[in-house]
C-alpha positions as CSV (number, residue, x, y, z in Angstrom):
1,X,109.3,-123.6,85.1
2,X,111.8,-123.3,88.2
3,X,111.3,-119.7,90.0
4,X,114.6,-119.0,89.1
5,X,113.7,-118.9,85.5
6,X,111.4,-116.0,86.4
7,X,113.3,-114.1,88.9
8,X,116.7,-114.7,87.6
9,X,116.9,-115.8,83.6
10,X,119.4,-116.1,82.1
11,X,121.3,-116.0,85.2
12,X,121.4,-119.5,87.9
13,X,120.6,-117.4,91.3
14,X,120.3,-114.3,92.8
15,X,123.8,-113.0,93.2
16,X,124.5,-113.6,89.5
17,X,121.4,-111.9,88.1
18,X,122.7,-109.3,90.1
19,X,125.8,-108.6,89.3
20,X,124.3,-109.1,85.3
21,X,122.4,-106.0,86.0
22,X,124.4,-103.8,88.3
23,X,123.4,-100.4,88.1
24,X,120.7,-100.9,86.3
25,X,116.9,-100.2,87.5
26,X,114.3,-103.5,87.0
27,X,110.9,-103.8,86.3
28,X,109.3,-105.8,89.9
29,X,108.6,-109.2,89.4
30,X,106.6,-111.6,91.6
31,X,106.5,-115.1,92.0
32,X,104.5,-117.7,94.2
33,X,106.0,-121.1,95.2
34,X,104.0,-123.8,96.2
35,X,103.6,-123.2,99.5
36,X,102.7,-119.7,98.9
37,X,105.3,-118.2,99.5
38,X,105.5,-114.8,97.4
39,X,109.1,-114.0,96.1
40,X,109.1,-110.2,94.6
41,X,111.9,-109.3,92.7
42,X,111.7,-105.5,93.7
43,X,114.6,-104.1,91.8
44,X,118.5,-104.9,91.3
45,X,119.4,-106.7,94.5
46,X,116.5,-106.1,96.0
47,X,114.3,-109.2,97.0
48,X,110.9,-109.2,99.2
49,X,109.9,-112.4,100.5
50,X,106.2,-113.0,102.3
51,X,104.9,-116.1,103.8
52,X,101.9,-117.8,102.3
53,X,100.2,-117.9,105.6
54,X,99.1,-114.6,107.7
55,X,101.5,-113.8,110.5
56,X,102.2,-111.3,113.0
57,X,106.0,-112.6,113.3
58,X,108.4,-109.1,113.6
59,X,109.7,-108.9,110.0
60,X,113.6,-109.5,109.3
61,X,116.3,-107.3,107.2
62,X,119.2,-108.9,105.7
63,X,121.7,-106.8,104.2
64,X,124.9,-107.3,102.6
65,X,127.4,-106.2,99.5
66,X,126.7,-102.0,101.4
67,X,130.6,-102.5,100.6
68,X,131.1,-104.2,97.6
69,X,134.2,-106.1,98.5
70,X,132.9,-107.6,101.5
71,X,131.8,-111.2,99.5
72,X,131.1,-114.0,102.3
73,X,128.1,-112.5,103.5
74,X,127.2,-112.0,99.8
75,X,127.2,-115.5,99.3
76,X,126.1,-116.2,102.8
77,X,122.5,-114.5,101.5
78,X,122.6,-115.8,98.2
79,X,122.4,-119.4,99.8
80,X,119.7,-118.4,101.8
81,X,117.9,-117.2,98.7
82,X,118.5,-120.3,97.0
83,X,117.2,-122.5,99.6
84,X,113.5,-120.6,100.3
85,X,113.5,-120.8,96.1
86,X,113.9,-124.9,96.3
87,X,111.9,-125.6,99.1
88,X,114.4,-126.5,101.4
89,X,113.8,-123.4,103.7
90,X,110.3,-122.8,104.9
91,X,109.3,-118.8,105.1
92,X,107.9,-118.0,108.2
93,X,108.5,-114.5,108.6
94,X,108.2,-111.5,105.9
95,X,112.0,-110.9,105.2
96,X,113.6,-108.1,102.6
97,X,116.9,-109.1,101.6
98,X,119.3,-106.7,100.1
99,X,122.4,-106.7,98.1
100,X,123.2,-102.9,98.8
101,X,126.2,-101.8,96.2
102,X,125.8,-104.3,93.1
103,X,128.2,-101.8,90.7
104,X,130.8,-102.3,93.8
105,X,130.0,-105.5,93.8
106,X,130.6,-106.3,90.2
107,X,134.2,-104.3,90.4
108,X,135.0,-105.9,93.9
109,X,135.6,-102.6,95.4
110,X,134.4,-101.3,98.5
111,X,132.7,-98.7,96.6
112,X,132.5,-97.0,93.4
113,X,132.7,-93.1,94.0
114,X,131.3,-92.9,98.1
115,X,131.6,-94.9,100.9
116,X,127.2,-95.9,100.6
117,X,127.9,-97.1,104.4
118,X,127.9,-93.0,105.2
119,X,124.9,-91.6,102.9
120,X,122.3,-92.8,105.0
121,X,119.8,-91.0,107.6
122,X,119.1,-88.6,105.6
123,X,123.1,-87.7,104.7
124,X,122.6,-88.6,100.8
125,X,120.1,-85.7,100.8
126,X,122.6,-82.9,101.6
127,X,122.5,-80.8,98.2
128,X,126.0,-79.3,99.2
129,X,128.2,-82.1,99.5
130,X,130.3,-84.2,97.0
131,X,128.0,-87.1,97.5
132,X,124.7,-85.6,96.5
133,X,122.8,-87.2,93.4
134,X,125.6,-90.1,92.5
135,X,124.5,-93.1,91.6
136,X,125.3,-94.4,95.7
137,X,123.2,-91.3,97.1
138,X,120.8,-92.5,95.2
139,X,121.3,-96.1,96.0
140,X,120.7,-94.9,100.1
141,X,117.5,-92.9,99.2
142,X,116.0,-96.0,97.4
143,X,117.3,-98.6,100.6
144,X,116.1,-96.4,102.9
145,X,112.4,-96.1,101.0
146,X,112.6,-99.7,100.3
147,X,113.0,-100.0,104.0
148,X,110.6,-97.7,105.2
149,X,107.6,-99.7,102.8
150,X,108.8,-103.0,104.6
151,X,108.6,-101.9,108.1
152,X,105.2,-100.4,107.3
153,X,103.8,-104.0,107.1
154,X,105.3,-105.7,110.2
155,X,104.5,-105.2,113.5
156,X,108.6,-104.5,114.4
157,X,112.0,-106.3,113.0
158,X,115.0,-106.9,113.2
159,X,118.0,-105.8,111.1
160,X,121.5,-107.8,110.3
161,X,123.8,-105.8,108.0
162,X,126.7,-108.2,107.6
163,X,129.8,-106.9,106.7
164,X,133.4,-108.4,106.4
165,X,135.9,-106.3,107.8
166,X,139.1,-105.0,105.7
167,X,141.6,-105.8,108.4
168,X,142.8,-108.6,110.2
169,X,140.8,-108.6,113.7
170,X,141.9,-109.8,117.6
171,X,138.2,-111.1,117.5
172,X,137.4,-112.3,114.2
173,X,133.5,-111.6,114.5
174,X,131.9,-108.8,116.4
175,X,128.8,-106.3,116.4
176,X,128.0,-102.8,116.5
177,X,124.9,-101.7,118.6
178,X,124.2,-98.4,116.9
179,X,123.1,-95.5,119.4
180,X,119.8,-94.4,120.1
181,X,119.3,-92.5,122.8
182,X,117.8,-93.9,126.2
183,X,117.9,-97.7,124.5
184,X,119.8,-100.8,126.1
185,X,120.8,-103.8,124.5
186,X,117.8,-106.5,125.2
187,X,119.0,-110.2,126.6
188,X,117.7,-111.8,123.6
189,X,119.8,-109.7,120.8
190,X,123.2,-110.7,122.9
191,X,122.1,-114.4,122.9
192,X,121.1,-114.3,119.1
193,X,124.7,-112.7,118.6
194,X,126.5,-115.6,120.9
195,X,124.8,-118.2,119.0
196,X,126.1,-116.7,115.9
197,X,129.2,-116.9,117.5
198,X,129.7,-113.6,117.8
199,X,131.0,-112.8,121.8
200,X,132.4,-109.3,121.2
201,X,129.6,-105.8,121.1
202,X,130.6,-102.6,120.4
203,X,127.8,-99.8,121.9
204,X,128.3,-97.0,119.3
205,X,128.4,-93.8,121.2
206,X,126.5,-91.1,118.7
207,X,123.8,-91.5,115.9
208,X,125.4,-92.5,112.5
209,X,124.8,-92.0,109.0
210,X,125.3,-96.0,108.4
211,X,122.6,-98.4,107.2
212,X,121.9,-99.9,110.5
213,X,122.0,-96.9,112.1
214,X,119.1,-95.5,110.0
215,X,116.7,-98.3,110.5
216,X,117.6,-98.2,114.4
217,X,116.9,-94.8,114.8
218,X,114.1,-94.1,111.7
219,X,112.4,-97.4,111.7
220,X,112.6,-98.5,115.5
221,X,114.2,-101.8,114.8
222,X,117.1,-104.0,116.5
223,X,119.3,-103.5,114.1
224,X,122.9,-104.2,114.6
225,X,126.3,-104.2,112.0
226,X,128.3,-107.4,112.3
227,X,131.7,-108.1,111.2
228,X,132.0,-111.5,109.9
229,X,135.6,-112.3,109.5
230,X,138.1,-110.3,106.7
231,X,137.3,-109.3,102.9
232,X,138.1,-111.6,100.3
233,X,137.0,-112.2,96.3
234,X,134.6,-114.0,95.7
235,X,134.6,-117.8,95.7
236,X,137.8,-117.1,97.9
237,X,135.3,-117.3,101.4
238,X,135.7,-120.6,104.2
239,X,131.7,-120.2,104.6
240,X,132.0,-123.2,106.9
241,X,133.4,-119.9,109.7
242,X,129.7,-118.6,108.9
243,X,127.8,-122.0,109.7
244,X,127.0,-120.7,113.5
245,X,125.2,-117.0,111.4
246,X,123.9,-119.0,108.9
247,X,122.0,-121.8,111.0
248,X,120.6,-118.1,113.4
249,X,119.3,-116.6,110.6
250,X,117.3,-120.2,109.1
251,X,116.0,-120.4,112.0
252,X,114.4,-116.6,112.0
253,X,113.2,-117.2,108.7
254,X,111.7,-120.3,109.2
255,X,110.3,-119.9,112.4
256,X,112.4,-122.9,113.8
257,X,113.5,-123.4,117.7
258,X,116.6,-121.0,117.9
259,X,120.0,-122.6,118.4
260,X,121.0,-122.1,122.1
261,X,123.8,-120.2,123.2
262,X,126.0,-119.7,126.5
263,X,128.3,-117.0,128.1
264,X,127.9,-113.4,127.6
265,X,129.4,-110.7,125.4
266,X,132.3,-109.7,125.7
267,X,130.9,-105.1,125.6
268,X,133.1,-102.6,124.7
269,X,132.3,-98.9,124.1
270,X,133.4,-96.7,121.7
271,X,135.4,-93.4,123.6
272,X,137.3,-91.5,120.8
273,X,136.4,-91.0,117.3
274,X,139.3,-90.0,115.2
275,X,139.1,-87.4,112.4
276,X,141.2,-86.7,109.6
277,X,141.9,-83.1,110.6
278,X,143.9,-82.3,107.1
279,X,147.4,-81.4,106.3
280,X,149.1,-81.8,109.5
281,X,147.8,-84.9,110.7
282,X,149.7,-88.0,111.5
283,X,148.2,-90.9,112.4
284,X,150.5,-93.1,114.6
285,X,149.4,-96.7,114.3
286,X,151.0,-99.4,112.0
287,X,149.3,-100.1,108.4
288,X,149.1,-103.6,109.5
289,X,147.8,-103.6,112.9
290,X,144.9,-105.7,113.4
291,X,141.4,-104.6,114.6
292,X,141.0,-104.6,118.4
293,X,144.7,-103.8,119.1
294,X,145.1,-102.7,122.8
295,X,147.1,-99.6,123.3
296,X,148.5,-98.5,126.7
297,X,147.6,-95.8,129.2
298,X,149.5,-92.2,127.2
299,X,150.4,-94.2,123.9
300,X,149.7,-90.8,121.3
301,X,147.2,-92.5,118.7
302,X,147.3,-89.1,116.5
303,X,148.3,-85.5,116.5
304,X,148.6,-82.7,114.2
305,X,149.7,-78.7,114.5
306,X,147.4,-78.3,117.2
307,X,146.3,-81.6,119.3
308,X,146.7,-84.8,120.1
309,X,145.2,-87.6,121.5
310,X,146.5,-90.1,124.1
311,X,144.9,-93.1,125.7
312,X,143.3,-92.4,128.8
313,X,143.8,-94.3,132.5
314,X,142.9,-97.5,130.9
315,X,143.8,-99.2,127.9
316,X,142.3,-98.8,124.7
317,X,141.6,-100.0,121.4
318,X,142.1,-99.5,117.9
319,X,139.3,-100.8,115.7
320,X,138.4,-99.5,111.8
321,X,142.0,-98.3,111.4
322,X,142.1,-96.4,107.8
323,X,144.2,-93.2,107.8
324,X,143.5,-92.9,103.8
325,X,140.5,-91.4,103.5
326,X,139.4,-87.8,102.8
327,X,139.8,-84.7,105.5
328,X,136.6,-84.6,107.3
329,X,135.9,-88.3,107.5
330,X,136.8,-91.1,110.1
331,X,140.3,-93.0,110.5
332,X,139.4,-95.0,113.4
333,X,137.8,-95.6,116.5
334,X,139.3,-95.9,120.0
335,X,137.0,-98.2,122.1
336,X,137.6,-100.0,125.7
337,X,136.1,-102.7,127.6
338,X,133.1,-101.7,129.8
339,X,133.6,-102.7,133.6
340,X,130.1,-103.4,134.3
């Protein structure tokens, strides 16, 4: 019997038993391959994977599909998947992957009725907001949890929620370094990220309610949000722009020499968050600009009855850009290169 007829029947792989059972709840299942690897099925989308051999390698988080349109790094995982089920990738390292918004997934939305990239550290458990008890609060609460059990059993790890951005972007990959206060970036991180081929960093300025930002701040680990190219269906992805990711993370998983990388990042920070302030607001950017768009020093980015915001002495940039969303919630971000 393959594993896949365990884990996955009637379905061929992970990201098809998947979607088969979005937004449903599964009964854990558990395999062994014949190295001794142990596969556990945990739930929908949810896969735990343990080497056969003791090991005090920092455990690794893979996550993907928090917005269900985002496919490439969908399928990115799935491969992975695929290959530690047929032998052809060696486990080294415990590693939890995670398909975050299956129902999403299954519609190819970004998400079904709240953004599940803003329910987490503790914001799903707000009794007095819209959010509270939907089937994506819920979806946070059992990530985090799920998270929280993983990390228990590691010494530290490492998180990579891969995302695909909806925009057009200046730099077609980059990362977000969410904040925690008093940490800096270590020289290992940038190198993994310029071997994935990922030169651009964005330092977030404030502790989020996103999925990286939870396990940075809750569970201590270098966690990071990268952007790995623009949304598109699925079986619509050039993977072969993921090759430099892909061959990164094999080689965490497997325990393999890391791929070398040379330069630094390019480090920008993030020095204006812009709110939807209701009514009045107008938001002064083009529907088609692209991610990373430089403005000039006094270009107005918003403004509404009351204020407005201007780029400062040096240029900034646009990044995120998404004027339709609710009042109270984020439109953008206005970032500029660090000088250091």
């Amino acid at each position: 019997m393959k594993p896949t007829d365990t884990l996955f029947a009637p379905a061929l792989d992970w990201l098809e038993h998947t979607l088969q059972h979005a937004g449903q709840r599964l009964t854990e299942v558990s395999i062994l391959l014949p190295d001794a690897t142990r596969v556990t099925r945990l739930d929908t989308g949810i896969l735990l994977l343990t080497p056969g051999h003791a090991t005090d390698s920092e455990g690794l988080i893979l996550s993907a599909g928090i917005h269900g349109n985002e496919t490439a790094p969908i399928e990115l995982l799935n491969e992975l998947i695929t290959e530690v089920l047929t032998g052809q990738l060696p486990l080294a390292a415990p590693a939890l992957f995670i398909l975050g918004n299956p129902p999403a997934m299954l519609q190819g939305s970004r998400f079904i009725d709240f953004n599940l990239n803003r329910l987490f550290n503790g914001a799903h458990q707000q009794a007095a907001d819209p959010w509270h008890g939907t089937p994506e609060a819920r979806r946070a609460a059992q990530l985090e949890n799920t998270c929280r059990t993983f990390c228990t059993h590691v010494s530290k790890a490492r998180h990579y929620d891969l995302h695909t951005a909806i925009r057009l972007s200046e730099r077609e990959k980059f990362a977000l370094y969410p904040f925690v206060p008093g940490r800096q970036l270590p020289a290992l991180e940038q190198q993994l990220l310029l071997a994935m081929g990922i030169s651009t960093l964005l330092l977030q300025h404030k502790s989020g309610t996103t999925f990286s930002s939870f396990t940075s701040l809750a569970l201590s680990a270098e966690s990071f949000t990268l952007e790995l190219g623009q949304v598109q269906p699925f079986s619509a992805n050039d993977l072969s722009r993921l090759i430099a990711a892909q061959s990164v993370l094999r080689s965490l998983l497997s325990g393999r020499p890391l791929p070398q990388s040379e330069g630094t990042a390019e480090v920008y920070e993030v020095v204006h968050e812009i709110i939807h302030t209701g009514a009045g607001f107008r938001f002064h950017v083009p529907d088609d600009v692209s991610n990373f768009t430089e403005y000039p020093p006094g270009t107005v980015i918003w403004e509404d009855e009351a204020q407005a915001y201007r780029v400062g002495p040096q240029a900034e940039a646009i990044i995120f850009p998404n004027p339709a969303v609710p009042v109270g919630q984020r439109v953008g971000l206005m970032v500029r290169r660090t000088l250091a």
